[in-house]
C-alpha positions as CSV (number, residue, x, y, z in Angstrom):
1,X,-68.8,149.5,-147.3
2,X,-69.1,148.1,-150.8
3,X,-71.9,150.4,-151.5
4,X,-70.1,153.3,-149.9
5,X,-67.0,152.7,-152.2
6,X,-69.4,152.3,-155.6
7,X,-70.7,155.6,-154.9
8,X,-67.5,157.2,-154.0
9,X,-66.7,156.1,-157.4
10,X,-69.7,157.0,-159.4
11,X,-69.3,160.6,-157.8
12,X,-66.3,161.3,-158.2
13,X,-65.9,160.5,-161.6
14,X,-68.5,162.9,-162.1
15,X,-67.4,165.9,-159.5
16,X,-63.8,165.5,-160.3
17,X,-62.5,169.3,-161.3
18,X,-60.7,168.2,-163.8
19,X,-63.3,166.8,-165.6
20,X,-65.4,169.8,-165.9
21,X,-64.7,172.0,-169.6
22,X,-66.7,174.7,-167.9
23,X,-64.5,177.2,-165.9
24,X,-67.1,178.2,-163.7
25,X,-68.3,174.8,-163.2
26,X,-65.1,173.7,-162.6
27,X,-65.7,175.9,-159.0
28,X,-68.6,174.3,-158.1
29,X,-68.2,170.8,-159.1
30,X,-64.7,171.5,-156.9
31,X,-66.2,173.0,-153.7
32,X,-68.9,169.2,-154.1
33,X,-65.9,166.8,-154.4
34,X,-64.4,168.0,-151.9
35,X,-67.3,167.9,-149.5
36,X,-67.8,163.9,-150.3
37,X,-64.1,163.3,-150.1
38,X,-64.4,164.2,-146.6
39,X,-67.4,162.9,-145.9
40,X,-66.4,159.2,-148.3
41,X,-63.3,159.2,-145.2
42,X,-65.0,160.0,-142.4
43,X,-67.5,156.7,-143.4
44,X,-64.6,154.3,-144.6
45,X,-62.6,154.9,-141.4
46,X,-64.3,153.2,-138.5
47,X,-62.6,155.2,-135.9
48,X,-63.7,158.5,-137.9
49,X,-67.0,157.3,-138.4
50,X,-67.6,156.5,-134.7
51,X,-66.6,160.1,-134.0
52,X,-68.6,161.8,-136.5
53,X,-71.4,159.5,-135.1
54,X,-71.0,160.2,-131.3
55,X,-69.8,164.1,-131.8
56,X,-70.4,165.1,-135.3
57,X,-67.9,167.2,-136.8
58,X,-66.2,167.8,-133.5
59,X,-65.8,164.6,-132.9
60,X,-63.8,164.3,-135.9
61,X,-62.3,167.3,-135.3
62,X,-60.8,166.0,-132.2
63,X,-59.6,163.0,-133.5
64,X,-57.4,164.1,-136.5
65,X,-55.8,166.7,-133.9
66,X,-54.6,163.7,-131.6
67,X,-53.9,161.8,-134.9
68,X,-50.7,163.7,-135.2
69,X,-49.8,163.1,-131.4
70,X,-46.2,161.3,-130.6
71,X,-47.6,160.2,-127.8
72,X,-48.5,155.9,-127.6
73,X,-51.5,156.3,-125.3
74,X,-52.9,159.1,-128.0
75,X,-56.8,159.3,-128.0
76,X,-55.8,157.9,-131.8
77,X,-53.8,155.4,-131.2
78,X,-56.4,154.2,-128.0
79,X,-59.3,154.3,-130.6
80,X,-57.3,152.7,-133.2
81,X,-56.0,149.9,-131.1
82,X,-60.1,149.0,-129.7
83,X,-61.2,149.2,-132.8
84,X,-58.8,146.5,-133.7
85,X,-60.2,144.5,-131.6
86,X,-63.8,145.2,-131.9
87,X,-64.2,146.8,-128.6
88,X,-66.2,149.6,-130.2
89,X,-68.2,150.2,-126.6
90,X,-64.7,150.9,-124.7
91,X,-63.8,152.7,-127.6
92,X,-66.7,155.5,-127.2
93,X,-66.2,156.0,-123.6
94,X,-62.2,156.6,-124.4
95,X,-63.8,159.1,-126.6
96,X,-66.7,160.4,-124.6
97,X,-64.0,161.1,-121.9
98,X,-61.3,162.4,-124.0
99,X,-63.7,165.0,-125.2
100,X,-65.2,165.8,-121.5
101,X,-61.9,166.4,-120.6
102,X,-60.9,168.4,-123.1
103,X,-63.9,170.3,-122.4
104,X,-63.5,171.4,-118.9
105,X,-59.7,172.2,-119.9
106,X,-61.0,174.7,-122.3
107,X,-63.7,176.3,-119.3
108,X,-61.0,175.9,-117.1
109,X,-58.5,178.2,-118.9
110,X,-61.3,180.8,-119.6
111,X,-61.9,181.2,-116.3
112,X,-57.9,181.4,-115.7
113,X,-58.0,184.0,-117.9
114,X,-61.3,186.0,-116.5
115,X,-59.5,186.1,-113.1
116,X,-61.9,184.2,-111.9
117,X,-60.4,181.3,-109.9
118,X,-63.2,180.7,-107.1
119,X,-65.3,179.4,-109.8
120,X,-62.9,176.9,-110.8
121,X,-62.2,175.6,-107.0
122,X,-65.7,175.6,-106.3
123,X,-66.3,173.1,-109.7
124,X,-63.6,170.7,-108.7
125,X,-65.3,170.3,-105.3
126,X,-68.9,169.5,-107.2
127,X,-67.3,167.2,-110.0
């Protein structure tokens, strides 16, 4: 983490926008701090990171959109609270089946909205 920190540093001291004289460079050295901003959270954040690891970007995705959930038993707030408590194994298959899920919600609703509803009895008989 130490290492990931020093880095952080070291870059963006020399990506910060507001460092850059150059207008044009300015752009650039904007669109690259960015980039490692996001990248510099998704590593310091061991719920984030475990995502990104598992799922990639969707797995991060997913995460921040239940990070803003009222709801106690969240997929955030479940993550957060193993993580706690170093149950990082639990933790993934909270994950793993929060994302399954969330999955076959989404190919359920398309087919809602193809008309097809055969297709979606016939799945629930299989799973």
């Amino acid at each position: 983490l130490n290492d990931i920190q020093r880095s952080y540093k070291h870059l963006s001291r020399a990506f910060h926008p507001d460092k850059q004289p150059d207008p044009a460079r300015r752009e650039e050295a904007q669109a690259t701090f960015v980039e490692f901003k996001v990248a510099h959270d998704i590593m310091v954040d061991p719920v984030l990171r475990q995502a990104y690891d598992d799922h990639g970007h969707y797995g991060v995705y997913f995460v921040k959109r239940s990070m803003n959930s009222s709801d106690p038993n969240s997929t955030f707030r479940q993550l957060v609270r193993l993580h706690k408590i170093g149950k990082r194994k639990e933790a993934k298959q909270v994950l793993d089946e929060a994302i399954q899920i969330n999955e076959y919600q989404q190919m359920s609703s398309e087919i809602d909205a193809s008309g097809s509803i055969e297709l979606r009895c016939s799945m629930l008989h299989t799973a």
